[in-house]
C-alpha positions, 0 to 999 in steps of 0.5 A, spaced: 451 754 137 452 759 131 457 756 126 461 760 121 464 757 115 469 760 111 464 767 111 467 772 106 464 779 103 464 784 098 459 791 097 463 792 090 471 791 089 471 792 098 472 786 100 468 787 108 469 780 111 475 775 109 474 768 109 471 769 117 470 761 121 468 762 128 463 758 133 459 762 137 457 759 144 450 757 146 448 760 153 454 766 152 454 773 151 459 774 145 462 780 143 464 783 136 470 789 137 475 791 133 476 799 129 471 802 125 471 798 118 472 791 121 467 788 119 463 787 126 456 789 122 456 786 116 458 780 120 452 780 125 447 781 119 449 776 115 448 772 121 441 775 122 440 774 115 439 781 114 444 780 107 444 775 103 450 771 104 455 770 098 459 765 100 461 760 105 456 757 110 452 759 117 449 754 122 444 754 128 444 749 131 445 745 125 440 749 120 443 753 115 440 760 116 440 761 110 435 756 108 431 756 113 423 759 113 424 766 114 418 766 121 422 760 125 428 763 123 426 769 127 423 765 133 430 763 134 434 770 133 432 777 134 436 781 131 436 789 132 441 793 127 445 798 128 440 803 124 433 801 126 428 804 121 421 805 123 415 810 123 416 815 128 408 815 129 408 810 132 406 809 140 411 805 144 407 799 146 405 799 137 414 798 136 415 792 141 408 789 139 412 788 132 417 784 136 411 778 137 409 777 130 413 771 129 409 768 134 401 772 134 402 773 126 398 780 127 393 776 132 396 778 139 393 774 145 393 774 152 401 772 152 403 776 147 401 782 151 404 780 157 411 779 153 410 786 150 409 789 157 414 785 161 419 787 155 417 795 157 418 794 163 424 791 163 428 798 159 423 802 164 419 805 158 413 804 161 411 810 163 412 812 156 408 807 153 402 811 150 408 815 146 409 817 140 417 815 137 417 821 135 417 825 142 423 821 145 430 822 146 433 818 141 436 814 148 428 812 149 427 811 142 433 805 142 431 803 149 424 802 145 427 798 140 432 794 145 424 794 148 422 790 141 427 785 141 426 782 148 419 781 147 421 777 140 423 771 147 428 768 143 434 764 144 439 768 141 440 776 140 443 779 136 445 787 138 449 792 134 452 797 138 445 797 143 449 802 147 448 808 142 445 813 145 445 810 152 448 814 158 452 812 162 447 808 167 442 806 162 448 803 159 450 799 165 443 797 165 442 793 158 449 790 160 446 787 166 440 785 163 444 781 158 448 778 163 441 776 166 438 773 160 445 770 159 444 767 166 437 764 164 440 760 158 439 765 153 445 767 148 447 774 146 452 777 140 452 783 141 457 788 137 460 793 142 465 799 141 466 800 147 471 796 150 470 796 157 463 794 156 466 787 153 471 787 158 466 787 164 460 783 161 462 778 155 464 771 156 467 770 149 470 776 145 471 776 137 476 782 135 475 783 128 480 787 123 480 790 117 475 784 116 479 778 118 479 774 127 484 778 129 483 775 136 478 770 139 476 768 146 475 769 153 476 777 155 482 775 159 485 772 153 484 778 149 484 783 154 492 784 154 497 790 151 499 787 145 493 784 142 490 790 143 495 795 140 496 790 134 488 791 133 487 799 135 494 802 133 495 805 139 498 804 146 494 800 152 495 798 159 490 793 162 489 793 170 486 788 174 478 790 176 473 786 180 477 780 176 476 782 169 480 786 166 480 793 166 482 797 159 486 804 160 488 809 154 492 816 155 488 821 152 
């Protein structure tokens, strides 16, 4: 499990996260909502190491992430930021080949191919494989780089708004794919905006607001007109559907 302790930060005088202790379940898919601001991404970097932590304490499974070397921390989480720069010439096949260095070193073998194919195939990029980044829709770019992360083969995945760019269907693709990871005993935090998303296909959700746990628990728990208008400011009404709950809004 990934333990949160008493987490807090600030980018200058602006506090992000304040005071955040939370434990994420192993084998769970976990999803981080709240408004724009909360403090959803820092909070997923922090976790990914992707900024240094200023106070408090961050666990897996009972090592400090901060502490631990940098090549068994990323075989144990892959995280994919919200903003993923890499090079745009390069093909496909080279960007998901870059989520195997943890394990090949640079040295790729028969598996670490294996592992890049099967990652490929499983965003259906595989006819676009020989591509250059460059000459995709910025929704196959993402699914590439969603592409990179799986074939990282890590126990623990930590996605921000993996949906982003994603049409519908490519959308409810990725959410199935992380209920089948989730199902194969691997463990996801993803942030979603979403809301829906999460209702459907998280098993724990940690709403988040103006840097503080607004809420926390199952999608039933959470999922209801009171803490949602609280966390959202506006007016909600939650349906029963396909036994999950169903958000609706006026427009």
């Amino acid at each position: 499990m990934i333990e949160i302790t008493s987490v807090s930060h600030r980018i200058g005088a602006t506090r992000i996260l304040d005071d955040i202790t939370l434990t994420l379940p192993r084998g769970r898919i976990t999803a981080l909502i709240g408004p724009n601001g909360a403090g959803k991404s820092t909070l997923l970097g922090l976790i990914g190491r992707l900024a240094p932590l200023q106070s408090g304490r961050i666990t897996l499974d009972g090592a400090d992430v901060s502490r631990t070397d940098s090549r068994t921390l990323a075989r144990a989480m892959a995280i994919l930021p919200q903003q993923a720069s890499i090079a745009s010439r390069l093909r496909v096949r080279e960007l998901v080949g870059f989520g195997r260095w943890p394990h090949s070193a640079g040295r790729p073998g028969p598996a670490d191919r294996t592992h890049v194919t099967e990652a490929i195939a499983a965003m259906e990029l595989s006819p676009l494989a020989d591509r250059f980044l460059d000459e995709l829709s910025g929704g196959q770019r993402q699914r590439a780089h969603m592409a990179m992360a799986l074939a990282q083969d890590t126990g623990w995945l930590l996605l921000d708004e993996p949906l982003a760019a994603l049409d519908m269907a490519h959308a409810r693709a990725l959410m199935a794919r992380l209920a089948g990871l989730r199902d194969a005993g691997r463990s996801v935090v993803v942030v979603l905006h979403d809301i829906n998303h999460a209702a459907r296909w998280a098993d724990h959700v940690v709403a988040l607001k103006e840097g503080r746990v607004a809420a926390e628990g199952t999608p039933e728990a959470v999922f209801t007109p009171d803490v949602l208008g609280a966390i959202y400011g506006m007016e909600l009404r939650v349906e029963p559907y396909e036994g999950r709950p169903l958000v609706l809004h006026h427009l």
